[in-house]
LUMVEX-346095 format. One line per 3 residues: number of its first residue (from 1); their letters; for each residue x, y, z of C-alpha. Coordinates in pm, 1 decimal. Example, Ala and Ser with C-alpha at 12.3 -4.5 7.8 and 13.67 -1.06 7.14 Angstrom:
2
1) AS) 1230.0/-450.0/780.0 | 1367.0/-106.0/714.0;
% end
This chain:
349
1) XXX) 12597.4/9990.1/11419.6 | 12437.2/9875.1/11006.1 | 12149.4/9636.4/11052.6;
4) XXX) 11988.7/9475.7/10775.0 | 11615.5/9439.4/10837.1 | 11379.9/9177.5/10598.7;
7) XXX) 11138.9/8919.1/10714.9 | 10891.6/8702.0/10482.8 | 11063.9/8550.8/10268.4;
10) XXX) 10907.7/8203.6/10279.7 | 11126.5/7967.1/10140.0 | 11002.3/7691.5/10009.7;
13) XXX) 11134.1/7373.9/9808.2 | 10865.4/7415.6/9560.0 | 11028.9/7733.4/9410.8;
16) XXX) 11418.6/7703.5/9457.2 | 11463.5/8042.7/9253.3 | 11356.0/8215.4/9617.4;
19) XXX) 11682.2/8123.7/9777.9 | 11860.5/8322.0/9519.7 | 11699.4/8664.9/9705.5;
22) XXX) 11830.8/8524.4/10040.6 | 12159.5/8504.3/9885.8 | 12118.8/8856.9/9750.0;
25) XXX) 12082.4/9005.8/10083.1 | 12356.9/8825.4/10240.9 | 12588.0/8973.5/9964.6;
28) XXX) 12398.5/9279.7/9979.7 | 12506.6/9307.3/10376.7 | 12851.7/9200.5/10323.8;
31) XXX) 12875.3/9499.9/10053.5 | 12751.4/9774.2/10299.7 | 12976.9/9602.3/10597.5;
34) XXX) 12652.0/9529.4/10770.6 | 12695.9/9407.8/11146.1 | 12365.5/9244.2/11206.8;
37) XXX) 12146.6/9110.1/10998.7 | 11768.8/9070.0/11100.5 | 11526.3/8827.4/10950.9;
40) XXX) 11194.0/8914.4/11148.7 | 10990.9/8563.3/11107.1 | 10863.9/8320.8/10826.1;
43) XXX) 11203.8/8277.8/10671.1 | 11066.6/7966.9/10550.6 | 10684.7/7866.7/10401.8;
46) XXX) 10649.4/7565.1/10640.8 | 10830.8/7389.9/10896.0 | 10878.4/7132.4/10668.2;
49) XXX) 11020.4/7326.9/10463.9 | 11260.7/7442.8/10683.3 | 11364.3/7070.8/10765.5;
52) XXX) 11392.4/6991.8/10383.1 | 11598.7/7296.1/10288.4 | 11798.7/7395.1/10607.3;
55) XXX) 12121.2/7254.8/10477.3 | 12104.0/7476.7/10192.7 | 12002.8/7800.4/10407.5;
58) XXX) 12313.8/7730.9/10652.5 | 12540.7/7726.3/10355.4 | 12362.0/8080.7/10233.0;
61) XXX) 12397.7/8207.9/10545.5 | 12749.7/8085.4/10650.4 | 12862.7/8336.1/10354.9;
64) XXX) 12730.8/8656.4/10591.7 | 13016.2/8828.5/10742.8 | 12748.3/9006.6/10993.5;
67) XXX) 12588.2/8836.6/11264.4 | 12267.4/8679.2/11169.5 | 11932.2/8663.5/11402.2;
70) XXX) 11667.5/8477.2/11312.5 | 11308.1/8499.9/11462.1 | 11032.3/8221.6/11428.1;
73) XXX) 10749.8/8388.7/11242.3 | 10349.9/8219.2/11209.5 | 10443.1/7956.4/10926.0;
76) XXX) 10806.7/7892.5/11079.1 | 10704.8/7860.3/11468.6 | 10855.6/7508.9/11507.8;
79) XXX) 11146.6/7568.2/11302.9 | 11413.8/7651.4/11543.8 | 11596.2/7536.2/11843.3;
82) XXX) 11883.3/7366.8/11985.2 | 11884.7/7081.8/11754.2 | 11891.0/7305.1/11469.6;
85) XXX) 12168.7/7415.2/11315.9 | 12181.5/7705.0/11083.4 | 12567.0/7829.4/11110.9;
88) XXX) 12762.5/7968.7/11382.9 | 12704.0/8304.6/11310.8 | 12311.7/8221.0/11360.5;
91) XXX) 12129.8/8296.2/11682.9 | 11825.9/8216.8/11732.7 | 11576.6/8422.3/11903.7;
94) XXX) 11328.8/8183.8/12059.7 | 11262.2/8247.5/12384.8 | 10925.9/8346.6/12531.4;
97) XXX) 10772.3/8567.2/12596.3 | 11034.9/8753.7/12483.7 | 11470.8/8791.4/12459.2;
100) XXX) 11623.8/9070.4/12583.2 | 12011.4/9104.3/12508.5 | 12278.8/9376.2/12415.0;
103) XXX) 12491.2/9394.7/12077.3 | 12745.3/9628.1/11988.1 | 12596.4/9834.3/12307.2;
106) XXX) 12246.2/9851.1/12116.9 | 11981.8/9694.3/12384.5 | 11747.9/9438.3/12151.6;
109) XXX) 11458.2/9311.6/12257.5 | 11323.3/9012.6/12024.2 | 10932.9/8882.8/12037.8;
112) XXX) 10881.4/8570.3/11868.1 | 10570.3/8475.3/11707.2 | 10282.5/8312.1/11969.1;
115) XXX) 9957.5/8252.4/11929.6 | 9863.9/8547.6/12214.2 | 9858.7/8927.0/12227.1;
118) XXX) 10126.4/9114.2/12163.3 | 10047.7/9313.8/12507.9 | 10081.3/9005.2/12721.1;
121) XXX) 10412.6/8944.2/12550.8 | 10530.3/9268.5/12707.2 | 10371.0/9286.3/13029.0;
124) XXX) 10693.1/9170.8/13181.9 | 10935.4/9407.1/12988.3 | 11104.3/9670.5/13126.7;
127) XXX) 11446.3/9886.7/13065.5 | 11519.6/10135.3/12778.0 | 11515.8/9940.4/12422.0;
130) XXX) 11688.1/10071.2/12100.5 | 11570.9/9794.6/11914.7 | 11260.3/9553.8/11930.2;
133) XXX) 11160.9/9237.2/11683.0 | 10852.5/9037.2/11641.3 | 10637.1/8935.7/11413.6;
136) XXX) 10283.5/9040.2/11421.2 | 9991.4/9261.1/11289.7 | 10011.1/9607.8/11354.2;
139) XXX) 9640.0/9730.8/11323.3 | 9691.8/10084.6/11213.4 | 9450.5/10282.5/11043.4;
142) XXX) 9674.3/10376.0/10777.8 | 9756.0/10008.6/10685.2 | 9419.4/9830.9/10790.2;
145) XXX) 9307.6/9853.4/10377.7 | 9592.0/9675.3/10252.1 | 9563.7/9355.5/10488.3;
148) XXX) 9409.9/9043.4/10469.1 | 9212.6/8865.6/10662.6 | 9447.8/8599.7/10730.0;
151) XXX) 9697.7/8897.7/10826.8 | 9507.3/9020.1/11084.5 | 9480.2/8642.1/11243.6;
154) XXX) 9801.1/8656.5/11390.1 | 9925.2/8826.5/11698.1 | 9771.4/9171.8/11694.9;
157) XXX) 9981.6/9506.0/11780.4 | 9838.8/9831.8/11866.6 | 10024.7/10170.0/11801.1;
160) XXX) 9991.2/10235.3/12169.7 | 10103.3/9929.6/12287.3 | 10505.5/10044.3/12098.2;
163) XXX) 10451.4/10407.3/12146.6 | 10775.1/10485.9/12315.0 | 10823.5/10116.4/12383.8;
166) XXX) 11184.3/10125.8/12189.5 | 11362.6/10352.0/11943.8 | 11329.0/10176.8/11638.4;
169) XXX) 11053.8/9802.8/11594.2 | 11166.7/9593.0/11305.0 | 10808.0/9390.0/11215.1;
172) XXX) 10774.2/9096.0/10996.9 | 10443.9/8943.0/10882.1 | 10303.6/9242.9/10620.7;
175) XXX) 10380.2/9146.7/10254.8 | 10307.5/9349.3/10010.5 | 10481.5/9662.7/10042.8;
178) XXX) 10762.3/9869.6/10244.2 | 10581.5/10050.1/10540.0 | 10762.8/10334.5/10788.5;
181) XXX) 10566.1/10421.9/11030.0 | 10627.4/10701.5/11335.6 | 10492.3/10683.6/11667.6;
184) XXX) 10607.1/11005.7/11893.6 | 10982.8/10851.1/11955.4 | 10907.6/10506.7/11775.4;
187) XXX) 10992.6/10431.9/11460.2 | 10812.4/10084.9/11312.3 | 10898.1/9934.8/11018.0;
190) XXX) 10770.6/9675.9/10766.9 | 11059.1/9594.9/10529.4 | 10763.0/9418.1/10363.8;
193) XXX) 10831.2/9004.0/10176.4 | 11145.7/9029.0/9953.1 | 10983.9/8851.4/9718.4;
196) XXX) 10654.3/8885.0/9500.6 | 10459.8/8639.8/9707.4 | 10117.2/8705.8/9539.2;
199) XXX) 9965.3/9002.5/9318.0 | 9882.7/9194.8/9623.1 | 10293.4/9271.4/9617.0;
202) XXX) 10263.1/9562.1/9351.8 | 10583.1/9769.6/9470.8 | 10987.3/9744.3/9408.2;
205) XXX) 11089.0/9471.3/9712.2 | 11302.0/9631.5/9962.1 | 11497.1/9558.0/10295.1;
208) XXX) 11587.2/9812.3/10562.1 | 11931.9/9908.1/10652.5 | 11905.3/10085.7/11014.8;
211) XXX) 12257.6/10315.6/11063.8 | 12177.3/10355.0/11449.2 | 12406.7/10473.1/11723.0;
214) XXX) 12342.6/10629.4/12113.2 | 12197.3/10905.9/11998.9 | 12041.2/10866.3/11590.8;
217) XXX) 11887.1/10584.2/11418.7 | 11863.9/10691.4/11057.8 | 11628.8/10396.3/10834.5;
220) XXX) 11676.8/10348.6/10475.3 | 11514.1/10155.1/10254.0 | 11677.1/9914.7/9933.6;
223) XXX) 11552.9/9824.2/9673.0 | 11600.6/9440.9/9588.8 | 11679.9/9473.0/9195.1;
226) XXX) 11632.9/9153.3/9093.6 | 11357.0/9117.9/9288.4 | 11006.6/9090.1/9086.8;
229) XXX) 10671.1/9254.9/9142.1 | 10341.4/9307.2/9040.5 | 10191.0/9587.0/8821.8;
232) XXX) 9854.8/9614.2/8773.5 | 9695.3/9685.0/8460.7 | 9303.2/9751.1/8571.0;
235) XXX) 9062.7/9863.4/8273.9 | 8703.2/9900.1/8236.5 | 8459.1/9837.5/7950.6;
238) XXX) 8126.8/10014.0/7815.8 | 7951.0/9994.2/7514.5 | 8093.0/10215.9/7220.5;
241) XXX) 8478.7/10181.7/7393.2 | 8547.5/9862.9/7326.9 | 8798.9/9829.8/7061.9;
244) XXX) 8934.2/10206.9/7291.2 | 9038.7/9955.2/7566.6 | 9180.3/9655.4/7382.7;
247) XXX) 9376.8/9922.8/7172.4 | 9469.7/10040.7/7565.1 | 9586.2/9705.1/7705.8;
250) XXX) 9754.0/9631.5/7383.2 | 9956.7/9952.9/7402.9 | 10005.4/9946.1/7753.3;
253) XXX) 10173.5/9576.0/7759.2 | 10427.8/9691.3/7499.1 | 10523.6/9995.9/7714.3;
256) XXX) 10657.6/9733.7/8037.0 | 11021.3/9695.1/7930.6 | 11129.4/9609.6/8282.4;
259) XXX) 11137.1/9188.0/8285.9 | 11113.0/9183.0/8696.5 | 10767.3/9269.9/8624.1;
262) XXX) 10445.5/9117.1/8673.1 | 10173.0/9235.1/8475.3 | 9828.7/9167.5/8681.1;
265) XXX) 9548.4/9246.1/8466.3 | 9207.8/9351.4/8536.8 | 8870.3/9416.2/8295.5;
268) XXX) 8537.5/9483.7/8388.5 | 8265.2/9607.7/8284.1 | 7996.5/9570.7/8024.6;
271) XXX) 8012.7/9534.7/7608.1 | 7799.2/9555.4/7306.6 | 7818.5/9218.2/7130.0;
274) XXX) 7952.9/8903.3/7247.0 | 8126.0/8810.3/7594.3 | 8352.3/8534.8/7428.2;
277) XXX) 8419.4/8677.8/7141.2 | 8554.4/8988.4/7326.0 | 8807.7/8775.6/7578.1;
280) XXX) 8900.2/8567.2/7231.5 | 9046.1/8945.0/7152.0 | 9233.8/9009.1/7468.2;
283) XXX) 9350.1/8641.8/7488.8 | 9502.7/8721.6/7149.8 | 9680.4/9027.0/7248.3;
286) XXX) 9834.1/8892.7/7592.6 | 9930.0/8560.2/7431.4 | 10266.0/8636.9/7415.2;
289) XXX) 10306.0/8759.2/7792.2 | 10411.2/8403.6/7876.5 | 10722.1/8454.0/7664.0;
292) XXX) 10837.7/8761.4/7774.3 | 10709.2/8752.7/8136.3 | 10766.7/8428.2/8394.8;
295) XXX) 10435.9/8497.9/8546.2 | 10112.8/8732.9/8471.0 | 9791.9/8705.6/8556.7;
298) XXX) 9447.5/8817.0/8376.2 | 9113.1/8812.2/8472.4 | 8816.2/8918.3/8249.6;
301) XXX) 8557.9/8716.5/8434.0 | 8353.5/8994.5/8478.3 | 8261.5/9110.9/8102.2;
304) XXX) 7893.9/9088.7/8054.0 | 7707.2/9188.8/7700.4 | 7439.6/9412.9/7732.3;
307) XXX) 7323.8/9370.6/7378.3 | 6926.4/9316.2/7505.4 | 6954.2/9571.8/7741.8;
310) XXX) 7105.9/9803.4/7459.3 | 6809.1/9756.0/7241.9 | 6593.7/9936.8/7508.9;
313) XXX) 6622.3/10351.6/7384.2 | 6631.9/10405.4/7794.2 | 6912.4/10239.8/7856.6;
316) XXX) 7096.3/10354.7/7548.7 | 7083.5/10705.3/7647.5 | 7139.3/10633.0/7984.8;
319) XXX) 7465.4/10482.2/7903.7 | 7534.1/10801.6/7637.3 | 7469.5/10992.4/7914.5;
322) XXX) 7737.8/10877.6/8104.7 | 8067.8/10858.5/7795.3 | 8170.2/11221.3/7938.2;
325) XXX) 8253.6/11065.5/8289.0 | 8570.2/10898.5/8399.1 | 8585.2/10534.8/8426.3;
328) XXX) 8565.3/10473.8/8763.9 | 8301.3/10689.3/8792.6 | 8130.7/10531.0/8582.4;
331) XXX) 8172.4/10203.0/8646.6 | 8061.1/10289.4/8983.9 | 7743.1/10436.2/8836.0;
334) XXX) 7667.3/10151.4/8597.5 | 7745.1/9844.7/8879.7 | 7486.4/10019.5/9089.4;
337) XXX) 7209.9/10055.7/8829.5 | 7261.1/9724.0/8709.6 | 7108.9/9491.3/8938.3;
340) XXX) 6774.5/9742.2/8805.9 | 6826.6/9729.6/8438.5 | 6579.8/9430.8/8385.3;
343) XXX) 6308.6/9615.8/8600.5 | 6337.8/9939.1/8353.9 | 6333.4/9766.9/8027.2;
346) XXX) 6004.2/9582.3/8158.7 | 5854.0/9970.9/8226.8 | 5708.1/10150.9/7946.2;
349) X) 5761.2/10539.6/7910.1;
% end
């Protein structure tokens, strides 16, 4: 059996143009001959949302020659039931603790979203699974730097608590990147939001297709093409490089031919002369971005002149000293020496 795997997607009426990735993947699952497709949770932004554009999602998803499951996620909890229709080849997997049920011989178990452990959710489960769905936080070391706060608010999984539990979980609720994770006979997989949803999303999008049978389940991720994403241009400043690093961005925003991207840029550090005159310079060079890009973002907040500091011989050699190293080594160096700066200047040597 082909399942399509995505989750996240978080339509909402404010941005119409995030329907047209919905309708992607349903084309893109009627192209591989897809027989199930999976959308793990948050398939809308709010459940008002969901009220205000669920006549325009059933006619998306009427289009899907594969069956189509759809699993309340943490901003979509109220969104389904039996007075809600979303097509005939919809079900909807709301029943709690969990919904265990067989397709195509593949036993599924689905978890919806509630406001509770994930390991009282199971406590009750029992069988052999091929296939498992919720939406929820999987706190693995490997993962645990790119999440947010607010991610780790909602339902929290452990690796133990799916080690072995079924042959393949299909996870909704991570963002900003494609994750495939491996736990002894468990595979777990994030297919990650479809669409950019903030400038923590710095990788091609991507949904899962799962090929999986009696004996294999082989995972494979695709790449949504039309799909956009961040890129992150991140710089930092000294005295002396200045003009080095507006020469840099300059060069380096003429070198992104690729219009689904995002440019998210990033300076910091410390200059010469003046703060505002330096930003006027880099607000002239991305001034264009706006015509060439639907959305970038740039923050240079956190320039700061050292031009009294400079005047102190210390602090000139100091920073000298420290041109041979690389740039985040030196910023590094120079953010920790200066909260100090105004203590040496006062010292006389």
């Amino acid at each position: 059996m082909l399942i399509l795997h995505t989750a996240d997607l978080h339509l909402t009426s404010k941005d119409p143009s995030r329907l047209k990735i919905l309708e992607w993947i349903i084309n893109k699952a009627n192209e591989k001959g897809v027989h199930l497709l999976i959308i793990a949770g948050d398939l809308f932004e709010s459940d008002t949302d969901s009220t205000i554009l669920r006549t325009e999602v059933r006619n998306v998803l009427e289009k899907s020659r594969a069956k189509i499951f759809l699993l309340p996620g943490n901003h979509d909890a109220e969104s389904y039931g039996p007075n809600y229709d979303y097509g005939q080849n919809v079900k909807q997997l709301i029943n709690k603790p969990f919904e265990q049920l067989t397709f195509n011989n593949i036993n599924i178990v689905a978890i919806p979203y509630q406001n509770t452990k994930f390991s009282e959710c199971i406590m009750d489960l029992s069988g052999s699974i091929d296939i498992l769905i919720t939406h929820g936080t999987l706190y693995d070391l490997s993962i645990l730097p790119i999440l947010s706060k607010e991610d780790t608010k909602y339902m929290p999984i452990h690796p133990v608590e799916i080690e072995n539990l079924a042959r393949c979980v299909l996870l909704g609720h991570i963002h900003s990147t494609y994750i495939d994770l491996t736990y002894k006979k468990t595979k777990a997989i994030y297919s990650g939001a479809p669409i950019a949803l903030s400038t923590k999303c710095r990788s091609p999008r991507k949904v899962a297709l799962i090929d999986i049978d009696e004996k294999n389940c082989e995972i494979i991720p695709i790449e949504i093409d039309i799909a956009p994403y961040w890129q992150e241009l991140d710089y930092f400043v000294f005295p002396g490089n200045e003009e080095i690093i507006l020469n840099r961005l300059k060069q380096d925003i003429q070198n992104i031919y690729n219009k689904n991207i995002f440019p998210d840029i990033i300076i910091n550090g410390y200059i010469e002369g003046s703060e505002t005159e330096f930003k006027g310079e880099v607000n002239k060079i991305t001034a264009d971005l706006c015509k060439n890009f639907p959305n970038f973002s740039l923050n240079c907040n956190n320039i700061r002149s050292w031009d009294r500091l400079l005047k102190n011989p210390f602090v000139k050699r100091f920073v000298e000293k420290t041109s041979g190293l690389e740039d985040n080594l030196r910023m590094k160096i120079l953010e920790l020496i200066s909260p100090h700066l105004n203590d040496i200047v006062k010292c006389r040597y």
